[in-house]
C-alpha positions in Angstrom: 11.0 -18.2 7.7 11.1 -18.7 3.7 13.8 -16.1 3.2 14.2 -14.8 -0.1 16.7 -12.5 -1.8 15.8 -9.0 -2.8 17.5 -8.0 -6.1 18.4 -4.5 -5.6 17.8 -1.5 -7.8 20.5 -0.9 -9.5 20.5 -4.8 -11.1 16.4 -3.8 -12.0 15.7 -1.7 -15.2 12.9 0.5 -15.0 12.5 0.6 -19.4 9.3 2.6 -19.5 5.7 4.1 -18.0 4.9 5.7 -14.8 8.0 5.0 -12.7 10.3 6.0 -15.3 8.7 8.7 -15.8 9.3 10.1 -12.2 12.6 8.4 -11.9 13.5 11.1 -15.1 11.8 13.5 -13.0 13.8 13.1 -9.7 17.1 13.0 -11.7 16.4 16.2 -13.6 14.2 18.5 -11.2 13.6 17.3 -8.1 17.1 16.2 -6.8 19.1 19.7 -7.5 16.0 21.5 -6.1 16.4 19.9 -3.2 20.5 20.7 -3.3 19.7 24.4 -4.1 17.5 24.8 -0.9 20.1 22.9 1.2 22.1 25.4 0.0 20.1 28.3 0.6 19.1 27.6 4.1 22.9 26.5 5.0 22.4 22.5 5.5 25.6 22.3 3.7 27.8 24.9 4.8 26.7 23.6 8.2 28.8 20.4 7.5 32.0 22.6 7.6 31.7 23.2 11.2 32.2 26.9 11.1 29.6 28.3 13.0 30.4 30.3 16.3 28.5 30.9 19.3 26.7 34.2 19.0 26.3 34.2 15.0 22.7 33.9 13.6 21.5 30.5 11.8 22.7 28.2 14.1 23.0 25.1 12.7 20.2 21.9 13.8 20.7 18.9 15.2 19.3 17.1 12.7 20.9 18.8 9.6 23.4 15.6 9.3 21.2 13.4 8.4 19.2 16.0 5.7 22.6 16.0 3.9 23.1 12.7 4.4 19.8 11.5 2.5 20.3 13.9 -0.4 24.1 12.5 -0.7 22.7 8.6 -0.6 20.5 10.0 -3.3 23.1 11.3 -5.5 24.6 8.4 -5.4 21.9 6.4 -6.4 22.2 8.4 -9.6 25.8 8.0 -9.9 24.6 4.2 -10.2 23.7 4.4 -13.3 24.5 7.9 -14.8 28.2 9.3 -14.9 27.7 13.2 -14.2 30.6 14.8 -12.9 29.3 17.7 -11.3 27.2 15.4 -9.3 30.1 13.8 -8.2 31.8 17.0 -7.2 29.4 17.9 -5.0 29.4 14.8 -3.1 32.8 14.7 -2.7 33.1 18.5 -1.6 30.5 17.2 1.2 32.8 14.3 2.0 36.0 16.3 2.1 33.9 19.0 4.7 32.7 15.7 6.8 36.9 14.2 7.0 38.2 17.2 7.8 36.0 17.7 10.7 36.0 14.1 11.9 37.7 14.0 15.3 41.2 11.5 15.6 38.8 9.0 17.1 36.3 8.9 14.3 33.4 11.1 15.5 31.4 13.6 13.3 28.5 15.7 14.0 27.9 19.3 13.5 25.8 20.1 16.3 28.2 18.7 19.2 31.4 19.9 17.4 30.0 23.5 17.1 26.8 23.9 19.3 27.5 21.3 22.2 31.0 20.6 22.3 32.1 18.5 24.5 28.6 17.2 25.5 29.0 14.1 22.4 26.4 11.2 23.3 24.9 12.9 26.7 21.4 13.2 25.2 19.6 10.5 23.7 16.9 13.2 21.9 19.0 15.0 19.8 19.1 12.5 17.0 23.1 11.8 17.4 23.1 8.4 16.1 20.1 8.9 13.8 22.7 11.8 11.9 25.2 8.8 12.6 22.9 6.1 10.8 22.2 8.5 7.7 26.1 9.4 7.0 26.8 5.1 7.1 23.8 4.5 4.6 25.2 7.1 2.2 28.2 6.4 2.6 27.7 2.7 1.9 25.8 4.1 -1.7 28.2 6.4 -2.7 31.0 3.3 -2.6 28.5 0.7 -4.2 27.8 3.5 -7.0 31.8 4.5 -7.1 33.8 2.2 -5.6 35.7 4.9 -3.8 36.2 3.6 -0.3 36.9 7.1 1.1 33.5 7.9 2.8 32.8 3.9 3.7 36.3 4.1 5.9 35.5 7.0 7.8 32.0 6.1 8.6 33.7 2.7 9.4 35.8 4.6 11.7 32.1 6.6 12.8 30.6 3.0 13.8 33.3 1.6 15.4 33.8 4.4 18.2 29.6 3.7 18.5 30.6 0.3 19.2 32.8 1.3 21.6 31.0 3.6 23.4 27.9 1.8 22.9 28.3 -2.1 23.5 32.1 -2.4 24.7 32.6 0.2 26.8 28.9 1.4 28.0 30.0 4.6 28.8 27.2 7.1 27.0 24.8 8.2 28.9 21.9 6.6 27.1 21.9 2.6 25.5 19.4 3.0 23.0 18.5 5.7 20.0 16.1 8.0 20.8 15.5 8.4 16.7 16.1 4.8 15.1 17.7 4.6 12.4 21.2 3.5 12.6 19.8 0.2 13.5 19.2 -0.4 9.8 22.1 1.2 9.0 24.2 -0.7 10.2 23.1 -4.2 8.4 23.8 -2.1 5.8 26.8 -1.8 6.6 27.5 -5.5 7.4 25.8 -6.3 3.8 28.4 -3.9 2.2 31.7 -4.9 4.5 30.8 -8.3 5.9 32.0 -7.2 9.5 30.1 -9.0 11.8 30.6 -6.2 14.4 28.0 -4.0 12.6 25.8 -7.2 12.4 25.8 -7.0 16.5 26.1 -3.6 17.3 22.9 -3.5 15.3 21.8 -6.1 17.2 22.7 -4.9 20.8 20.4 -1.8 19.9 17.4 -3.9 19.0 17.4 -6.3 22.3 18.4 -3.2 24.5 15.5 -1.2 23.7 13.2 -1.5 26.6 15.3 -3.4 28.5 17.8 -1.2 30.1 18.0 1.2 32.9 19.9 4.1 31.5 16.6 4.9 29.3 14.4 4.7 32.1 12.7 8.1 32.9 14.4 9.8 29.7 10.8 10.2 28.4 9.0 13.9 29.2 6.6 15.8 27.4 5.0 13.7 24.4 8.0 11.9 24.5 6.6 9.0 26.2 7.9 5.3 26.7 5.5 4.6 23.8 6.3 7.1 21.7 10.3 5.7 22.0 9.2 2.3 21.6 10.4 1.5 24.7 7.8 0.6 27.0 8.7 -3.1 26.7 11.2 -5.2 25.1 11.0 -5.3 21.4 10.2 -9.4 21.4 7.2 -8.8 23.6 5.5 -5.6 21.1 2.7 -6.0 19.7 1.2 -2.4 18.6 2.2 -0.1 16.3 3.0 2.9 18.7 5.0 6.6 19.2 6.4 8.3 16.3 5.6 6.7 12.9 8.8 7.6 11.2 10.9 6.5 14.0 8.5 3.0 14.6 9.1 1.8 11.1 12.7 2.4 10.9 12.7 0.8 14.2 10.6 -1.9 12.4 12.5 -2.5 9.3 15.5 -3.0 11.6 13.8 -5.9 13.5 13.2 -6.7 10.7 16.6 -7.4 9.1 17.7 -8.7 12.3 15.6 -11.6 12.0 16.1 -12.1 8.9 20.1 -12.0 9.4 19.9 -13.7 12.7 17.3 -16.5 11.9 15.7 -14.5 14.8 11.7 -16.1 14.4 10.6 -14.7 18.3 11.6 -11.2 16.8 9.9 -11.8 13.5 6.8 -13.2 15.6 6.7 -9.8 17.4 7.4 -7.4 13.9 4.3 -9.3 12.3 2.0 -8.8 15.5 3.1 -5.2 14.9 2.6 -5.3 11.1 -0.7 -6.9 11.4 -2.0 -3.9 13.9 -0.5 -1.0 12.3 -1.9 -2.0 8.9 -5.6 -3.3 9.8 -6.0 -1.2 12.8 -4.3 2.5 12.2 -3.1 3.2 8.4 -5.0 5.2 6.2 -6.3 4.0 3.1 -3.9 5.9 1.4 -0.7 4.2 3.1 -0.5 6.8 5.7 0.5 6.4 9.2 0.6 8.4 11.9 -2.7 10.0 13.0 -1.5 13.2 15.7 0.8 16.1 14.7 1.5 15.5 18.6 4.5 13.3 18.7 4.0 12.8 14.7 2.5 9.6 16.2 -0.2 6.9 16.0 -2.4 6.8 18.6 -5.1 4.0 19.0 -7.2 1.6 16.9 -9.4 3.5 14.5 -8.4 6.7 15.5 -7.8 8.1 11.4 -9.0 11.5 11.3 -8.9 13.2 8.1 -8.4 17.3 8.1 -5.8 16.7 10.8 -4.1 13.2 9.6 -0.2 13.4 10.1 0.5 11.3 7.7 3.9 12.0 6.9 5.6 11.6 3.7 8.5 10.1 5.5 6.4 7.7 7.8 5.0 6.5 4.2 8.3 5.9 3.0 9.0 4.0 5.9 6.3 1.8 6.1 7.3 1.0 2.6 10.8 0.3 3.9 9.2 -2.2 6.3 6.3 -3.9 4.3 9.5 -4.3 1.9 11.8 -6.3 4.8 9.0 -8.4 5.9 8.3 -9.6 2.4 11.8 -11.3 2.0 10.7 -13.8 5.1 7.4 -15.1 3.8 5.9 -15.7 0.8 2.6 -13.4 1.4 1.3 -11.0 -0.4 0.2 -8.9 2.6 3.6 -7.1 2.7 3.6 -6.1 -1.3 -0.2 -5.0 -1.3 1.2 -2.8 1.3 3.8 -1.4 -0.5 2.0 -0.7 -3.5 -0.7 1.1 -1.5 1.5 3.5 -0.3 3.9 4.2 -3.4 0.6 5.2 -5.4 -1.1 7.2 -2.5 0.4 8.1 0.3 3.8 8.8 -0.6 3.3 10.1 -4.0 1.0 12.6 -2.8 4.2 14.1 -0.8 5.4 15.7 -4.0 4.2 18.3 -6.7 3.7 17.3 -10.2 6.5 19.5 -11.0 8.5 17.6 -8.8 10.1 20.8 -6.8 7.7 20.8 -3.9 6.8 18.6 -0.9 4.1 18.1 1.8 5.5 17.2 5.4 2.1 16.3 6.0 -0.6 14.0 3.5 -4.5 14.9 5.1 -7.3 13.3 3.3 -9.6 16.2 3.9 -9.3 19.8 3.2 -11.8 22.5 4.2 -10.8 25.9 3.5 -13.7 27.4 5.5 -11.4 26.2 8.7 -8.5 27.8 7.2 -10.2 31.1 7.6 -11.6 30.4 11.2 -8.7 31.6 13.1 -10.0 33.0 15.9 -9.6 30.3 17.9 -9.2 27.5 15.9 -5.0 28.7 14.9 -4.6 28.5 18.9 -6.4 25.2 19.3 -6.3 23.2 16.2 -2.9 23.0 13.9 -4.1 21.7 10.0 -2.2 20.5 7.9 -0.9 23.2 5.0 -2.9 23.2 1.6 0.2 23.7 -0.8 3.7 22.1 -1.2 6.7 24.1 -0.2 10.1 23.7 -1.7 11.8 23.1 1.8 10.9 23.0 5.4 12.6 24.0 8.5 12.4 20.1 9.4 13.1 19.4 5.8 13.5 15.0 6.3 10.9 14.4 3.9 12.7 16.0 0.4 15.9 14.0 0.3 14.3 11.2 1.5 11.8 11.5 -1.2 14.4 11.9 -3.9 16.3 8.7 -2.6 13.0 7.0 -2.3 12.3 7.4 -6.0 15.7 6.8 -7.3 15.6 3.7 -5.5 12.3 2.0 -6.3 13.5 -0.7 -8.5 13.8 -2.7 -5.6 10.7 -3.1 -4.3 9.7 -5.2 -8.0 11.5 -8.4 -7.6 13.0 -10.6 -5.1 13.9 -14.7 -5.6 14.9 -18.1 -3.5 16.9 -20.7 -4.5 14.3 -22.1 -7.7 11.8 -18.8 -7.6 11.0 -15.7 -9.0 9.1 -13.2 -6.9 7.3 -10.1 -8.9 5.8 -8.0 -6.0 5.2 -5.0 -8.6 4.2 -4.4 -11.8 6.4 -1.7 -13.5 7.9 -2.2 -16.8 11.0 -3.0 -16.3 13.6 -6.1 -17.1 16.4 -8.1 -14.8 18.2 -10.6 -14.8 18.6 -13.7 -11.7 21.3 -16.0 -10.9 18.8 -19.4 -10.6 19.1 -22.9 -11.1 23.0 -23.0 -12.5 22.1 -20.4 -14.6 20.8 -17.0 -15.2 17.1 -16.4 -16.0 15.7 -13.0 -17.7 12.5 -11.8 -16.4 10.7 -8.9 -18.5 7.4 -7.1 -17.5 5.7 -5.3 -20.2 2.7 -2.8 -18.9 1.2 0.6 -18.4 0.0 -0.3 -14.6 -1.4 1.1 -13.5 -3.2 2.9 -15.8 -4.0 -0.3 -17.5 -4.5 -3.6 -15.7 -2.7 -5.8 -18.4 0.8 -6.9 -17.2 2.8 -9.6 -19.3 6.1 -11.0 -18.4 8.5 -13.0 -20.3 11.2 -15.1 -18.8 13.8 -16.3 -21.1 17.3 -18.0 -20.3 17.2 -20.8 -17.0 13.9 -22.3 -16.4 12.3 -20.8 -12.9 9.4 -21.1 -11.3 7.5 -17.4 -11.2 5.5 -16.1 -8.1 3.4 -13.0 -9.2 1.1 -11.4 -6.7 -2.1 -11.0 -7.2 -2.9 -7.1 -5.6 -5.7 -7.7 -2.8 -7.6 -5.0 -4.6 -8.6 -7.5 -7.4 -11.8 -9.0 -7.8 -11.4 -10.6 -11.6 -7.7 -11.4 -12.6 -7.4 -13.8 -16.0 -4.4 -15.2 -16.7 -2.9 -16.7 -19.8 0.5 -18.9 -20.1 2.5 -20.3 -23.3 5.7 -22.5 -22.1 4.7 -22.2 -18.6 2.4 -24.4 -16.6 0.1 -22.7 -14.0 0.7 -24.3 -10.6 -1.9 -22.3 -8.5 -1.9 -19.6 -5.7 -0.1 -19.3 -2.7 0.6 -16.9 -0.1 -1.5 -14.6 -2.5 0.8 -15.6 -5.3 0.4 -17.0 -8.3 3.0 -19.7 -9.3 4.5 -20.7 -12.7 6.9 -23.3 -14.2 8.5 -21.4 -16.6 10.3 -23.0 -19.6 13.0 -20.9 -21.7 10.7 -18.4 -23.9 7.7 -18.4 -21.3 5.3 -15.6 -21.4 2.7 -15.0 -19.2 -0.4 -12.3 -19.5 -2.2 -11.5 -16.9 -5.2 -9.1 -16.7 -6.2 -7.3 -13.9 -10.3 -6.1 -13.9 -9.4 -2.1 -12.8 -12.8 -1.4 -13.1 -13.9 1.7 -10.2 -14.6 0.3 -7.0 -16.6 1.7 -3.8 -14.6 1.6 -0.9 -16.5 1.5 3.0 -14.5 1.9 6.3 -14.4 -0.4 9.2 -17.6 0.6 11.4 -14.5 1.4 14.2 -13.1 4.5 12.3 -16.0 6.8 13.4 -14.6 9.5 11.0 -15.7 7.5 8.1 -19.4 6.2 9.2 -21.7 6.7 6.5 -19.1 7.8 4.0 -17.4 6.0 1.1 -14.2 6.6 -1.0 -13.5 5.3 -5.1 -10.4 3.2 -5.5 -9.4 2.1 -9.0 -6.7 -1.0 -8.7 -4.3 0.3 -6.7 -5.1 4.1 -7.1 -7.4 6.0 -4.2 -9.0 9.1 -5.3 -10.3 12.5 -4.2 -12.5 15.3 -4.9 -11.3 18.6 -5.7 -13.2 21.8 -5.6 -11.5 23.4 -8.4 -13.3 20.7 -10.6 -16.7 20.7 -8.5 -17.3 23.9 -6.8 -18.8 22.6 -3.0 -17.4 19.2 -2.4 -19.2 18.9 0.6 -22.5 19.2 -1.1 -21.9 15.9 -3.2 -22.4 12.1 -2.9 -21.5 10.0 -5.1 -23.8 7.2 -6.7 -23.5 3.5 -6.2 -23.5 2.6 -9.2 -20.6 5.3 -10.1 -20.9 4.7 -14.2 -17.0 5.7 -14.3 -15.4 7.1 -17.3 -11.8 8.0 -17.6 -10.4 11.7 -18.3 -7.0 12.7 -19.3 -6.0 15.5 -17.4 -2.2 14.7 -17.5 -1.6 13.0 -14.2 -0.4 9.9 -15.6 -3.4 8.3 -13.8 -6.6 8.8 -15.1 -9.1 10.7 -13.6 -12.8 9.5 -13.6 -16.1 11.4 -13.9 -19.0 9.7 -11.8 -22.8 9.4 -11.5 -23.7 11.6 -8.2 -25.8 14.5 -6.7 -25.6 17.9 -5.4 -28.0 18.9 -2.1 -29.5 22.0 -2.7 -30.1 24.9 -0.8 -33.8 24.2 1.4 -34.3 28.3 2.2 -33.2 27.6 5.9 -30.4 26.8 8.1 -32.1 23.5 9.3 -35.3 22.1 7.3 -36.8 18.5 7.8 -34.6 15.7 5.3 -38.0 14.7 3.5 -38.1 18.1 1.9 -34.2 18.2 1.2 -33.8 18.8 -2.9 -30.8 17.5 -5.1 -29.7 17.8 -8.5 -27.8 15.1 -10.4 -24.2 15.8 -11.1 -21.1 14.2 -12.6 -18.7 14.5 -9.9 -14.6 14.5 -11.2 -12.3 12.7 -8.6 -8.6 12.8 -9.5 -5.8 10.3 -8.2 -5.1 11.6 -4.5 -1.5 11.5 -5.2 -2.3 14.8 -7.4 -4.3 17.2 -5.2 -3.2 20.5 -4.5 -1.6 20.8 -7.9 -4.1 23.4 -9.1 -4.2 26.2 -6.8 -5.8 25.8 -3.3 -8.6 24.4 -3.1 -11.3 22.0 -0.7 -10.3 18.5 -0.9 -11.8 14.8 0.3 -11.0 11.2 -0.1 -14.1 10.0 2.2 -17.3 11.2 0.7 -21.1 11.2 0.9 -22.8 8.3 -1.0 -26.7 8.6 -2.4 
């Protein structure tokens, strides 16, 4: 294991271009959007444990943890910003969580009001996933504050887990059903430096699949797979069950290795890396292929109208990718990461920043929207516009915390290197080699290809990944010598005042899926560096109708996305005068076809949509 340390984001300024951009976005729309509907539909009232048996809008059992994400959030803001009012509100949520804690340190709204008495009875109803939540924001809000208030009680939270959990066994389940707290928890050792939390996490990750109490707790679609319990965790080797759940699972084992020095468990989250991300992701980042179970299914199984893909699996992936890069030096885990913070998880929010998809498909037909004479009994697709809040509303907060918190995923170091995983303008500085060592990106990625760093202070070595996606990368160094790639980085000495250019060639490129994902045979999709795209009928009339030219002859168009959007060579198929007509005596016209980034689709009104198209 080459472990390295990830600087985290509030030590990373973001200066300037896309990401700053929609960090100014999250911090002025999107994050009291999200508070007003939590508001509205009672997510926070719900915290005050008032409900009574009988009365309407009964509280869920996952509405902890939907507070819990929009409070780590806030405080993510409170990092960097002093707002009061911000502050207010937390700490009116804090004040509603203490006063309903119980003497022994136990807090959730749906077994205080809805199920009293029945506290960690069922493993399904996301107890210790609300649990997990309420530690991670609580270990936010006293990095951003200092106030120790929240971190004590959901000190006092963990312990009585620990308890009940690894000293006592007396719940009647040993393992999450929703993961999450696993994480959490190292979280929480990182932030206290109580080793309990370190093996309480721990206990979870070698008990899973390797108890009795969880035996036979599956039913429905809630199999042994989708738990992620079939086995023992050390002996996994496919990406299985529900996506979101997998990959916080998977960023737990994760940071248990790393922690622990644990290589059999790192062995067994790379076998599971390396199928989930060459076998059953989407091109845009997404994962999870069925709405049943929100799950992944089998190797090359990646429909498109129906893909699942959910915003919050893509953020967890991320999460993941993110956790496995700090163990090796390989770009694999980065490439990953970028993929889905341009694609798949961008697309899970409006322009506007006020609306969300649950779900991410790659196609839309509206013609099936309209067949629902059967079809809305048989087949559930995906919606075609963003809403502002869901009745399972995970993916908004998590979206908002996601965003505020994406200086982290840039940088990491060791003990004489500087890692750059992602190119976002943006400046930090590193403890290294006795000193401290200032590391500057300047760039308009990825609109633009051209990246150039400066590293001033302590001389370092720098590591910058070259994105898989690149077929032409120049590179040009003054008061750094160029040591080569490695692990898909490439590696410079680096002298006080060293500045390094790098170009990456973002010219279009044609895209073809493995021969296994049957949905894709014969069709193609246009990737420009890191960016997928799409075509929208609002800008072509019938999709469906068009293929797209191999030689593409690109050119950009401005339509505000911060991405640009390219017009290509292709051609329309006409209309033969019958239903079916032989293919010799098919006509076509040629067109310019306009394909937009896929993260901005259904920004325009509803309309036909597809990432994998036709080629002629």
């Amino acid at each position: 294991m080459n472990k390295q340390h990830p600087i985290p984001f509030d030590k990373v300024n973001i200066t300037g271009g896309f990401w700053k951009d929609r960090i100014e976005l999250n911090e002025s729309v999107t994050l009291d959007s999200v508070r007003r509907r939590f508001e509205d539909t009672g997510r926070f009232s719900a915290l005050s444990c008032e409900w009574k048996q009988g009365e309407p809008d009964r509280p869920h059992f996952f509405y902890d943890s939907d507070v819990a994400k929009w409070m780590e959030a806030a405080a993510y803001v409170l990092e960097r910003k002093n707002d009061k009012q911000l502050e207010s509100y937390v700490e009116d949520l804090i004040d509603r969580i203490e006063r309903n804690m119980t003497p022994d340190g136990y807090f959730n709204v749906w077994y205080t009001v809805v199920e009293p008495g029945k506290r960690f009875t069922d493993r399904d109803h996301h107890e210790l996933y609300c649990a997990g939540h309420l530690i991670e924001a609580a270990v936010a809000y006293y990095e951003a504050t200092g106030k120790r208030r929240f971190l004590d009680l959901m000190c006092r939270y963990a312990g009585l887990i620990d308890d009940v959990f690894r000293r006592d066994d007396s719940a009647a389940f040993t393992t999450p059903g929703h993961p999450e707290i696993e994480l959490a928890l190292v979280r929480l050792y990182r932030c206290t430096g109580e080793k309990r939390w370190l093996d309480l996490s721990r206990f979870f990750i070698d008990k899973r699949g390797d108890n009795e109490k969880d035996r036979g707790e599956a039913s429905g679609f809630a199999s042994e797979d989708y738990l992620q319990d079939r086995i023992p965790l050390r002996d996994q080797s496919e990406a299985v069950g529900h996506s979101v759940r997998a990959c916080y699972l998977y960023s737990a084992m994760a940071d248990i290795a790393y922690e622990c020095g644990d290589e059999e468990l790192l062995a067994a989250a790379n076998r599971i890396f390396k199928n989930m991300t060459e076998h059953r992701m989407y091109i845009t980042g997404g994962i999870g292929s069925t709405r049943i179970g929100e799950a992944f299914t089998v190797d090359g199984d990646l429909p498109n109208e129906t893909a699942y893909a959910e915003t919050c699996a893509a953020i967890s992936l991320a999460m993941f990718a993110q956790r496995m890069s700090l163990t090796a030096v390989d770009s694999r885990y980065a490439d990953i990461v970028e993929r889905v913070i341009y694609n798949g998880f961008l697309s899970g929010t409006s322009l506007d920043g006020k609306s969300f998809f649950y779900e991410n498909p790659l196609s839309i037909d509206l013609l099936n929207r309209r067949i629902k004479y059967w079809r809305g009994n048989e087949v559930r697709l995906p919606i075609t516009q963003r809403v502002e809040v869901f009745d399972c509303s995970c993916c908004p907060p998590n979206v908002t915390r996601f965003v505020e918190s994406i200086g982290k995923y840039i940088y990491s170091y060791d003990s004489d290197t500087v890692y750059v995983h992602q190119f976002m303008e943006s400046d930090t500085d590193v403890a290294i080699n006795g000193g401290t060592a200032h590391i500057s990106q300047s760039t308009d990625y990825p609109s633009d290809g051209s990246v150039t760093i400066r590293v001033s202070g302590a001389p370092a070595k720098l590591a910058v990944r070259i994105p898989s996606w690149c077929r032409d990368c120049s590179a040009g160094a003054e008061r750094a010598e160029n040591l080569g790639i490695n692990g898909g980085y490439l590696f410079f000495e680096c002298e006080d005042g060293a500045k390094i250019e790098l170009v990456f060639d973002m010219s279009p490129v044609i895209i073809s899926a493995d021969p296994s994902v049957h949905e894709d045979s014969g069709k193609v999709a246009v990737m420009r560096g890191p960016i997928v795209y799409c075509a929208e009928g609002v800008d072509n009339g019938d999709i469906f109708s068009l293929a797209v030219s191999p030689e593409l002859n690109a050119e950009p168009v401005d339509l505000g996305f911060g991405i640009p959007a390219l017009d290509v060579d292709g051609t329309r198929k006409l209309g033969a005068g019958a239903l079916y007509a032989p293919a010799d005596e098919a006509k076509y016209e040629l067109a310019r076809i306009r394909l937009i980034p896929y993260f901005a689709f259904a920004n325009r009104g509803e309309s036909d949509m597809q990432v994998w198209m036709n080629i002629k």
